[in-house]
C-alpha positions in Angstrom: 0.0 0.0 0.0 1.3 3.6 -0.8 1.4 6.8 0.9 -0.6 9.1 0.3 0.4 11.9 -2.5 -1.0 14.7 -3.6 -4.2 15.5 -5.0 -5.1 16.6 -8.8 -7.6 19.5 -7.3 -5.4 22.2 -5.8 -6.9 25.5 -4.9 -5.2 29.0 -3.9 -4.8 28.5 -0.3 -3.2 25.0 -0.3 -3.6 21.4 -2.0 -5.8 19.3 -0.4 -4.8 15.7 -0.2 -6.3 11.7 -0.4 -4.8 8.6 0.1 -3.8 6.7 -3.5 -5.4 3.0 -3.4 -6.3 0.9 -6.3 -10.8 0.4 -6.6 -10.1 -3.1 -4.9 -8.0 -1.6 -1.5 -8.9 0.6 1.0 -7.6 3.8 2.1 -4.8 3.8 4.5 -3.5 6.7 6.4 -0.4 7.1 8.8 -1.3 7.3 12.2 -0.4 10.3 14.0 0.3 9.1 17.7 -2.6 10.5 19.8 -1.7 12.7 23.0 -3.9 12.6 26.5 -2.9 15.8 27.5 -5.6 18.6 27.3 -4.3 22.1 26.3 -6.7 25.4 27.0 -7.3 27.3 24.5 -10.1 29.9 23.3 -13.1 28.2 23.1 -15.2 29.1 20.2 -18.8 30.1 21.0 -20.6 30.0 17.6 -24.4 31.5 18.5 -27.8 31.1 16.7 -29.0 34.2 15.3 -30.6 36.8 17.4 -34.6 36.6 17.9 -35.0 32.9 17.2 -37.5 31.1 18.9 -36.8 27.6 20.0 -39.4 24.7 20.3 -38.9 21.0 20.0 -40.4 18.0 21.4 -38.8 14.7 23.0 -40.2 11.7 21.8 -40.6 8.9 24.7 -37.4 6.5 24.6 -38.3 3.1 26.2 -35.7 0.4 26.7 -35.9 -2.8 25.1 -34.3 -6.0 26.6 -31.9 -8.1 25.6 -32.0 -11.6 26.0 -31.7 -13.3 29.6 -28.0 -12.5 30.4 -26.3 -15.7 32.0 -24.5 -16.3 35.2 -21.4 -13.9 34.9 -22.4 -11.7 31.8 -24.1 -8.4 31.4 -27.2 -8.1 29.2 -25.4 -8.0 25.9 -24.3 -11.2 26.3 -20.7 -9.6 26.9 -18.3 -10.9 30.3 -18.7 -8.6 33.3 -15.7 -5.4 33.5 -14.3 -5.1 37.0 -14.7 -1.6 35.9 -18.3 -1.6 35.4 -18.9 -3.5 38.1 -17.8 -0.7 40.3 -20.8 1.6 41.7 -18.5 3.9 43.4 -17.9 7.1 41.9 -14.9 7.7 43.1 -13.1 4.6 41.5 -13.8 5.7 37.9 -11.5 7.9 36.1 -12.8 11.2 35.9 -13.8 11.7 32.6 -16.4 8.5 33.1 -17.4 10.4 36.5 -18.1 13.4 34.3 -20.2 11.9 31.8 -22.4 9.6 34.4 -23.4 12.4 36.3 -23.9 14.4 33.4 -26.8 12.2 32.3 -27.9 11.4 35.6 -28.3 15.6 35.6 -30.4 15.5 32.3 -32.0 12.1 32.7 -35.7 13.0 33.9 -35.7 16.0 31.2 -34.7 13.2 28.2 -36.8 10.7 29.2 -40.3 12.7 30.0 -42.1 13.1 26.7 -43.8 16.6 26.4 -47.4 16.9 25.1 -49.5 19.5 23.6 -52.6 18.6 24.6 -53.8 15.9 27.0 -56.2 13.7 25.6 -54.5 14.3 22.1 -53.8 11.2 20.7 -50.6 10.4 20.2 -49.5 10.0 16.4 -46.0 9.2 16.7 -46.4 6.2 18.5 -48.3 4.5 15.5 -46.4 1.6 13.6 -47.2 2.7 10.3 -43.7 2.7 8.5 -45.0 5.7 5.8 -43.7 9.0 6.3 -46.3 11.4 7.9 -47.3 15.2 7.8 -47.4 14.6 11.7 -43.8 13.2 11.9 -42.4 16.8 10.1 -43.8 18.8 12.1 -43.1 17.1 14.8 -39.2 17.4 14.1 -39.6 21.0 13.5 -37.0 20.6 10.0 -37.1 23.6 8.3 -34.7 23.6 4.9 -36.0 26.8 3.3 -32.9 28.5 4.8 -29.3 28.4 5.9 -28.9 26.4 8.8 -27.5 27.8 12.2 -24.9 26.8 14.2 -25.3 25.9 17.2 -21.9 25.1 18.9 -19.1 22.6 18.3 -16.1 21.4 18.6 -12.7 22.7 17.6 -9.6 22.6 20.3 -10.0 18.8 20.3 -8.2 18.3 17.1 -5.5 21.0 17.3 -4.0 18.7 19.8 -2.6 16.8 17.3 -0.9 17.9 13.9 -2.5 17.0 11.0 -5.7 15.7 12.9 -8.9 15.7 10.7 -12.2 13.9 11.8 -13.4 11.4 9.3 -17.1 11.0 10.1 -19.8 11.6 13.1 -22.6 9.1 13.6 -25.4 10.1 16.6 -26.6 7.5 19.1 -29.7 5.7 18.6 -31.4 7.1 21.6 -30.3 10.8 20.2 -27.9 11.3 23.8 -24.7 11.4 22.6 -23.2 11.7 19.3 -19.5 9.6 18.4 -16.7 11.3 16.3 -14.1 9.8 14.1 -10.6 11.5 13.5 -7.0 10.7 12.0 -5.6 10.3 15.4 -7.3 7.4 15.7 -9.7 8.4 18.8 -12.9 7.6 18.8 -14.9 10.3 21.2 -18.0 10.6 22.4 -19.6 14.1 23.1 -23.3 14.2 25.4 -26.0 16.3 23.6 -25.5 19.5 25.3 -27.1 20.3 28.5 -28.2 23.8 27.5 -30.7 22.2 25.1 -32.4 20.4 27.1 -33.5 23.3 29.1 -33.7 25.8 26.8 -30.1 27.7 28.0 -29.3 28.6 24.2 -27.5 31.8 25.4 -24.9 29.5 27.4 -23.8 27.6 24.5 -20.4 26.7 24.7 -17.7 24.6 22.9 -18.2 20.9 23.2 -15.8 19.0 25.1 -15.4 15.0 25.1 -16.9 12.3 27.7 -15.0 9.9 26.4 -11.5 8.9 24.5 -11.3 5.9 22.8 -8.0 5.2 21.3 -8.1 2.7 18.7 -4.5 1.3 17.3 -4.2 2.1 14.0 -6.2 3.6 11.2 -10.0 3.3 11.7 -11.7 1.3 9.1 -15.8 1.8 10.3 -17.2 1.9 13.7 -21.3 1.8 14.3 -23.5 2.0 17.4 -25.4 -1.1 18.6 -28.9 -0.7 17.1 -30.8 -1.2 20.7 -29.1 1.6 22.5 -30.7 3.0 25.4 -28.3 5.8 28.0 -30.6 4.4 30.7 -29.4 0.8 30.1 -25.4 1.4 30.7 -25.1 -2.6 29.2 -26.9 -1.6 25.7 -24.2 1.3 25.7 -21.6 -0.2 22.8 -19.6 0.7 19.9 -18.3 -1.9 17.5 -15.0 -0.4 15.7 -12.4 -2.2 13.3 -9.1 -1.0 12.4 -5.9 -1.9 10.3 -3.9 -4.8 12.0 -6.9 -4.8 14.7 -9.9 -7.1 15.8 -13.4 -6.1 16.0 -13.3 -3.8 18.9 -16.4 -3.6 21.5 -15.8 -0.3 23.3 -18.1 0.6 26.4 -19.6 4.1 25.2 -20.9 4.4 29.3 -17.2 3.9 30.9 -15.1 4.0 27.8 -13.4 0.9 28.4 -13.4 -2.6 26.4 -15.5 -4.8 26.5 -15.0 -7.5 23.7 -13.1 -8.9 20.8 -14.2 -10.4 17.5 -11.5 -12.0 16.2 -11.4 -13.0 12.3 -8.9 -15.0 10.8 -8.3 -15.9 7.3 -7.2 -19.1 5.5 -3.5 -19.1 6.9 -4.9 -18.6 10.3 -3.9 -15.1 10.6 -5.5 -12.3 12.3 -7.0 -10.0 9.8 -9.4 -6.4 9.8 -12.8 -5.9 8.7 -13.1 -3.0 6.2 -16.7 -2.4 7.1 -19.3 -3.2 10.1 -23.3 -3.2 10.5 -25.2 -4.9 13.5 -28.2 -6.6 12.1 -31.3 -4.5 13.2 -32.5 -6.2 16.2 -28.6 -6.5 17.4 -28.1 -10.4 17.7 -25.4 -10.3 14.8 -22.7 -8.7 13.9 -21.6 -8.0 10.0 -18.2 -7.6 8.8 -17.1 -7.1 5.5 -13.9 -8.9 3.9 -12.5 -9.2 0.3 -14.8 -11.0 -0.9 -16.7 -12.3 2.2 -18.4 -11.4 4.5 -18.3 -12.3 8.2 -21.3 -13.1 10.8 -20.7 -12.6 14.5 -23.1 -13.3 17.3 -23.3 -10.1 19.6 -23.4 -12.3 22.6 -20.7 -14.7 22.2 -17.1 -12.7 21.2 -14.3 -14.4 20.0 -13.4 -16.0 16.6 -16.6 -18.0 15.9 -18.2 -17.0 12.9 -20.3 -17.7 9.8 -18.6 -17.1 6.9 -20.6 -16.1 3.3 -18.5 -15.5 0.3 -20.1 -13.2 -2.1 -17.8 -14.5 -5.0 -19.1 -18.4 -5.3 -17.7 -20.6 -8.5 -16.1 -16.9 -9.5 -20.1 -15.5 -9.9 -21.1 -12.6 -7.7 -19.4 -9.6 -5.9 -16.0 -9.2 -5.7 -13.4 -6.8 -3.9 -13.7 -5.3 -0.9 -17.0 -5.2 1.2 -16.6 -1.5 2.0 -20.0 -0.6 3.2 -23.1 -2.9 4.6 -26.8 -1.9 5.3 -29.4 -3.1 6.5 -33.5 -3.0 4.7 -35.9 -2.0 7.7 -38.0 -3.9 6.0 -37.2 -6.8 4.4 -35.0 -9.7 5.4 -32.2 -8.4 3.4 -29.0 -6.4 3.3 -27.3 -4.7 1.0 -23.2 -4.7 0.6 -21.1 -2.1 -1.1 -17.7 -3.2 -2.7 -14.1 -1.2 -3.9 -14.8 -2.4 -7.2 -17.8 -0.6 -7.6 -20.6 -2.6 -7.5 -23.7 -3.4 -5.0 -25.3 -7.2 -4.1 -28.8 -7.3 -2.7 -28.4 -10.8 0.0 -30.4 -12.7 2.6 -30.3 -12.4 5.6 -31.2 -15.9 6.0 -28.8 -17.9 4.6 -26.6 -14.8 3.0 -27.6 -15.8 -1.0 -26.9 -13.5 -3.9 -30.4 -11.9 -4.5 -29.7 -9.8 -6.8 -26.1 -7.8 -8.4 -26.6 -4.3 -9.5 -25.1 -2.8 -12.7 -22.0 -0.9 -12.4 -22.3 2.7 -12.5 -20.3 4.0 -10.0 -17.1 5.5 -11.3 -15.1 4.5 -7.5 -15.5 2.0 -4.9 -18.8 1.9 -3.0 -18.3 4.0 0.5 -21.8 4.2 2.0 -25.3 2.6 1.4 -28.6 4.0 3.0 -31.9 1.9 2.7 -35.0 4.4 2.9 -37.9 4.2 5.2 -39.9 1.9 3.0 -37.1 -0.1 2.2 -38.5 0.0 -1.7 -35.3 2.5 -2.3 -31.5 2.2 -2.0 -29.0 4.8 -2.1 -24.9 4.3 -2.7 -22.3 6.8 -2.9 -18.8 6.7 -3.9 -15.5 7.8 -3.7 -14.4 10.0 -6.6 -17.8 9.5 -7.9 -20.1 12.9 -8.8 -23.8 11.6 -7.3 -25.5 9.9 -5.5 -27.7 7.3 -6.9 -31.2 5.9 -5.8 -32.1 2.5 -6.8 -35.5 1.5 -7.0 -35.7 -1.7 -5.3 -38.9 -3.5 -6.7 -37.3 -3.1 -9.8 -33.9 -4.0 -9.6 -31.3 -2.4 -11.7 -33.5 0.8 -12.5 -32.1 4.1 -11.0 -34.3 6.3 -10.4 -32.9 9.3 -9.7 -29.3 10.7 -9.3 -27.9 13.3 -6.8 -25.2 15.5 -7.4 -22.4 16.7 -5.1 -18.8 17.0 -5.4 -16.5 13.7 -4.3 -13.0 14.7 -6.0 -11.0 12.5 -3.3 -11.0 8.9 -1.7 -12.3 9.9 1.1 -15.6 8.5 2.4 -18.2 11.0 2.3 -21.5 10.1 4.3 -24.8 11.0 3.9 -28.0 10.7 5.8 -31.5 10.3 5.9 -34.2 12.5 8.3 -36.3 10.1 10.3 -39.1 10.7 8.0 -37.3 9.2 4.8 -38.3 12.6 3.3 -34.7 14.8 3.2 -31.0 13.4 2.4 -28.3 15.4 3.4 -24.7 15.1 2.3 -21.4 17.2 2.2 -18.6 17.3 -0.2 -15.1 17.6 -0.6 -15.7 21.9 -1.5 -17.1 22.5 2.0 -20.9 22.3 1.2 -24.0 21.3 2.7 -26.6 20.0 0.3 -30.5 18.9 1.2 -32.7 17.3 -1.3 -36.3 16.6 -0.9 -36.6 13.0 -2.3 -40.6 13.6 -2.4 -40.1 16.0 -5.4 -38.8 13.6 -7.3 -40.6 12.6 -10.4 -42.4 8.9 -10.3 -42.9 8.7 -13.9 -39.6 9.4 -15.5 -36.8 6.3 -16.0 -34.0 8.7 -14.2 -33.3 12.1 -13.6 -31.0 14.4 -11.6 -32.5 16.0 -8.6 -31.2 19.4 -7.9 -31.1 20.3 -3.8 -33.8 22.5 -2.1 -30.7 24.0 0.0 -27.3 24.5 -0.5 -24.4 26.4 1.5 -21.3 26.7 2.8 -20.5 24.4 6.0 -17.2 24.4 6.4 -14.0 25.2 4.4 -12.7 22.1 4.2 -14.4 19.0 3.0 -17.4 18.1 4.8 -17.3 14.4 5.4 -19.9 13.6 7.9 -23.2 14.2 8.4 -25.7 12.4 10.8 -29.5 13.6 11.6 -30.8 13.6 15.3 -32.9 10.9 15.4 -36.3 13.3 16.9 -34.6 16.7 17.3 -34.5 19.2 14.2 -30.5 19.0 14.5 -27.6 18.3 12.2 -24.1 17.3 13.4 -21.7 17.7 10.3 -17.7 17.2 10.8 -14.7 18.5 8.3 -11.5 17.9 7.4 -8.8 16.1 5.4 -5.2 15.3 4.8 -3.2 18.3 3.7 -0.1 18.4 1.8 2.3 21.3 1.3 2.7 22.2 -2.7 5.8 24.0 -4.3 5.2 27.3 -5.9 5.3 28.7 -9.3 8.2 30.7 -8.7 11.3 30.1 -10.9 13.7 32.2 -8.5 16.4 30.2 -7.4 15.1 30.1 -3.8 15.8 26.9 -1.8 13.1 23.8 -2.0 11.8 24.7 1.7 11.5 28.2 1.4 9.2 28.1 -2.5 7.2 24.8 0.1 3.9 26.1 1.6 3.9 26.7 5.5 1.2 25.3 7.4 -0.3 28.6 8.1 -0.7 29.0 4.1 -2.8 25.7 4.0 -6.5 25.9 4.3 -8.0 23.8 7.1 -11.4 23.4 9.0 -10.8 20.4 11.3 -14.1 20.2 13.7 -17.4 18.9 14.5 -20.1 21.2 14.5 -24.1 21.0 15.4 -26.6 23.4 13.1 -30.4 23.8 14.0 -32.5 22.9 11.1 -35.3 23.9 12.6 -37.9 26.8 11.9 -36.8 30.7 12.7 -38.9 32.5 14.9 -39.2 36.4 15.4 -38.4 38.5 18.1 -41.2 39.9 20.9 -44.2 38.9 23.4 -45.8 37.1 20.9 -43.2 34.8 20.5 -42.4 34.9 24.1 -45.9 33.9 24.9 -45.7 31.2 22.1 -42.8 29.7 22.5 -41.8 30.7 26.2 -38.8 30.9 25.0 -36.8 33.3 22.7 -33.0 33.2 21.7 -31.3 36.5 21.8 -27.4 37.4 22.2 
């Protein structure tokens, strides 16, 4: 594998960089060594725009078991931590300490749904899967304008040099969001207390609950499906990284919990390039060159089912780079390097069906909508994004354009409602499209974005919904590589090389509101009870 070089797309400022890798390999980066120590520095304190009302509902969160944990285990199945074990405060390092009483603090306000109306019945408990009128207004999204910036997260990643964050994913249960970066740190960041009761003038920078250092260049990482913050043993992330196992990190205490260990033909230890737990959490999916790899949540080690997805040299081959999940049907859907995408079962893991090639880089991220009737891919490299129409396989439906001029994985996201994607690209932008406008008739067309504008500087790699609140975490960032001038003047090599300062960079993780904008006075005080102002 190579190191990275320099990328064709150079702008003023600097030369933004990818990592080189044939459409079969992944992307490897060199791994900065990751530093503990804390430095203080001006905390930014980006604020919403003055006379914005605030008003958004929690949705009731109830826990849902696990099976019957044996003698010795916790209720994922996973052996008991002497750390977790421990109910004294005082023997947890202080960063756990910080982040238990943290939620203790906000736990009543998170779990208590708040109603309109009593006697109102309520509409979002209903099990009809079809998007509603109810269901948007309910989240409060509002795309008809910019969205605002709410706070983030910045000093973390000037720690280290050349530390960019490579994705964000929020929890299930909307508490906590989890960060990806270069240093190889995985971190977890609570859901500000300030929005939980109403405090939007105190908004401050974020600051991490948790550190979790991986060893090496992280591959994918994914929250179990089933977790709760008021069930500390559903409280898991599953990570995989270069030379590495399967990972189980404790996203309560930070500490590990388990180990998947896969081994190839020669008995050797190897890394999965992607990961998805099944939907009701009992399995664990890894993706291989051509295989793929089926853990049971509750019983780590090496055991495993394995499915091919090349069989008598017929199917999918390369890399499995991305898996997903239908939330309806007993399938899944896997994403290779070499550009193509397998419909499977869940059952037995068969072939269903192999969709044409028209991705012009390796498959980095797959989304199922609500329905499950549509799939959409991304790529690296690769201008759109596509949506396949399920019932009929093969037939694209519509494409969506951004900008993807690198390797890097760029994710995208879908509102709760199945209505709005959102994605970022390598330029810095934020794009929304309303999949509802599409047209039903026509064999495929290109769906332009009801909102566009600048997020960041830098490439804008991540971007995850809140799964009930009308917010949008979006994180930025990639490798950067000083460029020689134009200059013919027989100056020395390093003084014609750019200087860091010269290079353009916008490493951070940042929360916008996408909800609606109020206006300032006592009608919105008395409507709202609330009213932003700086």
């Amino acid at each position: 594998m190579s190191d990275p070089v320099t990328c064709s797309d150079t702008v003023s400022a600097g030369l933004t960089g990818q990592e080189t890798e044939a459409d079969d390999e992944p992307p490897y980066a060199e791994s900065p060594s990751c530093t503990e120590e804390e430095t203080q520095s001006a905390a930014k304190q980006p604020r919403l725009n003055e006379g914005m009302e605030i008003e958004f509902h929690q949705p009731e969160t109830g826990t849902e078991s696990l099976t019957e944990p044996s003698e010795g285990q916790d209720a994922a199945g996973f052996p008991d931590k002497d750390l977790r074990q421990s109910e004294n405060a005082e023997e947890k390092p202080e960063e756990f300490t910080q982040r238990d009483d943290e939620w203790q603090e906000n736990k009543e306000t998170f779990t208590a749904a708040e109603r309109k109306d009593d006697g109102v019945e309520d509409e979002q408990e209903t099990t009809d899967p079809k998007p509603t009128e109810y269901q948007q207004q309910y989240l409060g999204l509002d795309f008809s304008q910019n969205l605002q910036m709410l706070t983030g997260s910045w000093a973390e990643y000037s720690q280290t040099p050349e530390n960019y964050l490579r994705g964000c994913k929020w929890a299930p249960d909307g508490s906590c969001i989890l960060s990806n970066s270069a240093d190889n740190v995985l971190r977890v960041y609570n859901l500000p207390p300030e929005l939980y009761n109403n405090s939007w003038d105190l908004l401050s920078e974020m600051s991490p609950v948790l550190r979790m250092p991986e060893g090496d260049t992280v591959y994918d990482y994914c929250w179990f499906p089933k977790m709760s913050s008021l069930d500390p043993d559903t409280c898991f992330i599953a990570s995989s990284s270069r030379d590495n196992p399967v990972h189980i990190w404790d996203a309560f205490y930070g500490n590990l919990r388990a180990s998947f260990r896969p081994y190839n033909h020669l008995d050797e230890l190897t890394a999965a390039y992607s990961l998805c737990f099944s939907p009701d959490g009992s399995q664990l999916y890894c993706g291989f060159d051509k295989t793929v790899r089926v853990f049971y949540t509750e019983r780590p080690g090496r055991d495993c089912e394995q499915r091919p997805t090349v069989v008598k040299k017929q199917g999918q081959g390369g890399i499995i780079s991305s898996i997903a999940f239908s939330p309806s049907q007993p399938i899944y859907a896997c994403g290779s390097y070499s550009r193509t995408v397998g419909l499977y079962s869940c059952e037995d893991g068969s072939l269903l069906a192999l969709l044409p090639q028209r991705h012009h880089g390796g498959v980095t991220h797959l989304l199922f909508s609500l329905d499950g009737n549509q799939l959409y891919t991304g790529a690296r490299k690769d201008s759109e994004i596509l949506c396949w129409d399920l019932r009929d396989p093969g037939r694209v439906l519509f494409s969506l354009p951004r900008n993807v001029s690198t390797n890097q994985r760029v994710y995208f996201d879908l509102d709760p409602s199945g209505r709005y994607l959102v994605s970022g690209d390598t330029e810095g932008l934020m794009s929304v499209w309303d999949t509802l406008t599409a047209p039903t008739d026509a064999n495929e067309t290109v769906l332009g974005p009801v909102l566009q504008f600048q997020a960041h500087t830098d490439c804008t790699n991540g971007i995850s919904l809140h799964p009930f609140m009308p917010i949008v975490a979006s994180c930025s960032g990639q490798r950067q590589f000083p460029w020689p001038g134009d200059s013919d003047d027989s100056d020395s090599e390093e003084e014609r090389m750019m200087t860091s300062s010269d290079i353009r960079e916008d490493n951070g993780l940042v929360l916008w509101w996408a909800g609606p904008l109020g206006s300032t006075g006592e009608q919105g005080e008395k409507e709202c009870g609330t009213t932003v102002s700086l």
